[in-house]
C-alpha positions as a LaTeX table, in Angstrom:
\begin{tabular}{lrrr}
\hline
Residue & $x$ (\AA) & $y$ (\AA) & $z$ (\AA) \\
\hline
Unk1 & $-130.06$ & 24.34 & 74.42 \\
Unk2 & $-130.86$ & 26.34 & 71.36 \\
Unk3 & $-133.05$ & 29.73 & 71.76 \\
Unk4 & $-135.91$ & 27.88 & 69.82 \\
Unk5 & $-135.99$ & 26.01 & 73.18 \\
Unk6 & $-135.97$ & 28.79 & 75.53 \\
Unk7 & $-139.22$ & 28.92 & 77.52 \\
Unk8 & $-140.54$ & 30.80 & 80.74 \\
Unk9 & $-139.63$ & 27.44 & 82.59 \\
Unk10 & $-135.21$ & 28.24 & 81.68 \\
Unk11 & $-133.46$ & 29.68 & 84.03 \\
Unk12 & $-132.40$ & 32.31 & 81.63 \\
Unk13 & $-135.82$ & 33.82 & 81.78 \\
Unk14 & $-136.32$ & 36.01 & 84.63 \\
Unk15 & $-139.63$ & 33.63 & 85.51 \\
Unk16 & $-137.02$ & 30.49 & 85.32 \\
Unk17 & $-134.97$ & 32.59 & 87.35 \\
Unk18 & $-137.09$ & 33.43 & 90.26 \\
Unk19 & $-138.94$ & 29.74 & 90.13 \\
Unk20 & $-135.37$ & 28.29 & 90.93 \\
Unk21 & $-135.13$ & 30.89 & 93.43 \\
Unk22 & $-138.68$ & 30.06 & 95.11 \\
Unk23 & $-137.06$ & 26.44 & 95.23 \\
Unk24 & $-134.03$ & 27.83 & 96.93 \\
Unk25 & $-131.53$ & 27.72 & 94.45 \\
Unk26 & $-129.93$ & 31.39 & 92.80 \\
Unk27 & $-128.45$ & 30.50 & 89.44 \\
Unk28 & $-126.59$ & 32.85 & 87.27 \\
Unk29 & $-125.40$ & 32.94 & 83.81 \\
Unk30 & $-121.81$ & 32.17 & 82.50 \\
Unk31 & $-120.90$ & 33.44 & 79.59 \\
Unk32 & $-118.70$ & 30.24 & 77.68 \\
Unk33 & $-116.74$ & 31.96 & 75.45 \\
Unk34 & $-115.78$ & 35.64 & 77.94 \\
Unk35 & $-116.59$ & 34.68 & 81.22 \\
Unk36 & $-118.95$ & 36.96 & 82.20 \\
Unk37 & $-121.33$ & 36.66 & 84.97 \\
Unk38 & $-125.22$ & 37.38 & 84.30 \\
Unk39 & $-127.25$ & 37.97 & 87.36 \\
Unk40 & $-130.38$ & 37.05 & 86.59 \\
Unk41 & $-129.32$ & 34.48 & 83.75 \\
Unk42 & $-130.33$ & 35.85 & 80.51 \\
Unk43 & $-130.34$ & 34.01 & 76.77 \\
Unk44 & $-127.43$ & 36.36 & 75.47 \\
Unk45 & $-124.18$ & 37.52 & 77.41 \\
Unk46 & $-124.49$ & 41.71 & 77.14 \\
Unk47 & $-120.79$ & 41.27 & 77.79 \\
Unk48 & $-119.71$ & 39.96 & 74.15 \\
Unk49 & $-123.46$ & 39.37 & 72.73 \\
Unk50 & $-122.73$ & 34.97 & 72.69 \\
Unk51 & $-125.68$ & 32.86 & 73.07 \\
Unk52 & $-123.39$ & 30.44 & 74.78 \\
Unk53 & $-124.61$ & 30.79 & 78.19 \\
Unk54 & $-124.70$ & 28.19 & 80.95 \\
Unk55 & $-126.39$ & 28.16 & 83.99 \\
Unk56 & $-124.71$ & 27.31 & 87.15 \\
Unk57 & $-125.32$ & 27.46 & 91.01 \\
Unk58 & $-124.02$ & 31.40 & 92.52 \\
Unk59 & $-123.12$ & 31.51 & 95.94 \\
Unk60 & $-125.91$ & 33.67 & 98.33 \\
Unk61 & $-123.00$ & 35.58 & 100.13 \\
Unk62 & $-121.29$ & 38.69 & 99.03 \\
Unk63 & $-119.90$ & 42.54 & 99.64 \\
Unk64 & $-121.41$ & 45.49 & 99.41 \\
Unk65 & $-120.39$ & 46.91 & 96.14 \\
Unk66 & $-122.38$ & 50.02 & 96.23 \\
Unk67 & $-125.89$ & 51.31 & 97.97 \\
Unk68 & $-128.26$ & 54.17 & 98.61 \\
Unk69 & $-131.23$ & 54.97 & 100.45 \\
Unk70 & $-134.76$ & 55.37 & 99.03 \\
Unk71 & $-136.38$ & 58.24 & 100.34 \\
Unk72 & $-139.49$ & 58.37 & 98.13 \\
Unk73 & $-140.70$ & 54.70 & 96.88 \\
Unk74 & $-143.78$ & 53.62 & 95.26 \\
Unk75 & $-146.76$ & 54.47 & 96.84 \\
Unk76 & $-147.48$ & 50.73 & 98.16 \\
Unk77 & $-144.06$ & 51.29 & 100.30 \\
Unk78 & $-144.11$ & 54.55 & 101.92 \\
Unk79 & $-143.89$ & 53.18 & 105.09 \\
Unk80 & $-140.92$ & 51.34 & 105.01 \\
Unk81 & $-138.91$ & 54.60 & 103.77 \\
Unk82 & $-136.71$ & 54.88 & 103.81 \\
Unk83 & $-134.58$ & 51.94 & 103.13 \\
Unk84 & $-131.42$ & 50.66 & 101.75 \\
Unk85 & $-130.75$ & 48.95 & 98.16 \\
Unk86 & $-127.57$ & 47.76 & 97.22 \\
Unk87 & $-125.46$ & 46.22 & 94.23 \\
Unk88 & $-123.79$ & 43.19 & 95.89 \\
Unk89 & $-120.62$ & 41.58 & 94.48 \\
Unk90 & $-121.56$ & 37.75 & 94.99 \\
Unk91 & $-118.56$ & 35.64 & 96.40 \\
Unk92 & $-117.92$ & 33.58 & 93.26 \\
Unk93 & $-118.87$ & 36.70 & 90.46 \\
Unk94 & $-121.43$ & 38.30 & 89.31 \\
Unk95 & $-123.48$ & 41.11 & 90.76 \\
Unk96 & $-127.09$ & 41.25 & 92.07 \\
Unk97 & $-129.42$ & 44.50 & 93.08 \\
Unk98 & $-131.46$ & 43.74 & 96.08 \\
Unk99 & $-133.04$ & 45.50 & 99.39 \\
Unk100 & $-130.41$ & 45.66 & 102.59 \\
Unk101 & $-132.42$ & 44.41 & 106.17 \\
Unk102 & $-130.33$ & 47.32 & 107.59 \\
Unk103 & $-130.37$ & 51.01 & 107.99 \\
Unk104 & $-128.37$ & 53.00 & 105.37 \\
Unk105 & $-126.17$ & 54.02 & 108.24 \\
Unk106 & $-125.44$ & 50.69 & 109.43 \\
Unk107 & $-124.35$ & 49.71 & 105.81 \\
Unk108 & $-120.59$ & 50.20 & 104.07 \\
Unk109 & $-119.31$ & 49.38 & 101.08 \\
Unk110 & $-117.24$ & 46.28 & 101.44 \\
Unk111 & $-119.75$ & 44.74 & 104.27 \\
Unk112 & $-120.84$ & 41.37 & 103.89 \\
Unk113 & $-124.33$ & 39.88 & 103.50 \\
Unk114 & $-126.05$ & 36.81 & 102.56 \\
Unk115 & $-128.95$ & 36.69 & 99.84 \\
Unk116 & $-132.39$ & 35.70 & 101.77 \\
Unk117 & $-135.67$ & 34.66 & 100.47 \\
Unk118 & $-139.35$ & 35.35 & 101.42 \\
Unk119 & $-142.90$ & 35.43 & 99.75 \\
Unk120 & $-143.78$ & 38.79 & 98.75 \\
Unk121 & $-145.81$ & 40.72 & 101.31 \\
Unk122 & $-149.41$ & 42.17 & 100.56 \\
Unk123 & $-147.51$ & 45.25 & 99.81 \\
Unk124 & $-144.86$ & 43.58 & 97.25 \\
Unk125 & $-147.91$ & 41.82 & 95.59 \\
Unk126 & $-149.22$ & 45.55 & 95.08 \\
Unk127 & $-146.75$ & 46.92 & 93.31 \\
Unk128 & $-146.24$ & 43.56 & 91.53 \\
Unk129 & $-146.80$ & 43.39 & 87.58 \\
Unk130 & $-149.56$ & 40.33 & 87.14 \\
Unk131 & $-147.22$ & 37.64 & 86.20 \\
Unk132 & $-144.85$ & 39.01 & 89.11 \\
Unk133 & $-147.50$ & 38.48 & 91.91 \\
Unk134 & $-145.79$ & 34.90 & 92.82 \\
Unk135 & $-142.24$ & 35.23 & 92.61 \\
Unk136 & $-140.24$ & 35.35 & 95.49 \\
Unk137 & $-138.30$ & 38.42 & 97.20 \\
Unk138 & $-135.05$ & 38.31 & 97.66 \\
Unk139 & $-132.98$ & 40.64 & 100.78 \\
Unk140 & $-129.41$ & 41.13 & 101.43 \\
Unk141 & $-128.75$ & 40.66 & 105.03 \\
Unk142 & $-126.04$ & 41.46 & 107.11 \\
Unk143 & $-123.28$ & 39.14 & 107.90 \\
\hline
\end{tabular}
């Protein structure tokens, strides 16, 4: 596919991204000519800047990689704080922010989870940017 091509529809959109997501499938980006892993997909590998970037099926399990706990979110979610956020290594590359269903305490680095999927809340919707309002929320939870 050539970038004259690329609509909101590809996966390499963040829209494409989180449709395929709503459908239950995460996808990520591989870069063809380094390798690299894009989580969401994107048009152009910020590993070596190639447009040659396929889309393929990532696994929904993983490790901790790193995490923190938000003390002071946006207004619509002051009363989930805090909660935990982490950068998750997926199983097969690639790595992926998300929210943790578990107390900061209760998370390590190295811990495994599995990617879930839900409708945003009223609250999500809130905070939500217009053409965000529909696409689903993803949470790490512990394995």
């Amino acid at each position: 596919m050539t970038d004259g091509d690329l609509d909101a529809a590809d996966p390499r959109t963040l829209p494409g991204f989180f449709d395929a997501l709503a459908d239950g499938e995460l996808l990520g980006g591989v870069c063809a000519d380094c390798g690299q892993v894009l989580l969401p997909p994107r048009p152009a590998c910020y590993g070596c800047g190639s447009r040659a970037v396929d889309v393929e099926p990532r696994s929904r399990e993983g490790q901790v990689f790193s995490y923190t706990e938000v003390h002071t979110p946006p207004p619509a979610f002051e009363a989930d704080a805090p909660y935990t956020v982490a950068v998750v290594e997926l199983a097969d590359g690639g790595r992926l922010l998300g929210r943790v269903a578990a107390d900061y305490a209760d998370v390590a680095i190295g811990a495994s989870v599995e990617l879930t999927v839900h409708e945003p809340t009223a609250a999500e919707r809130e905070v939500a940017l217009d053409y965000e309002t529909d696409w689903p929320v993803h949470i790490f939870e512990p394995r």
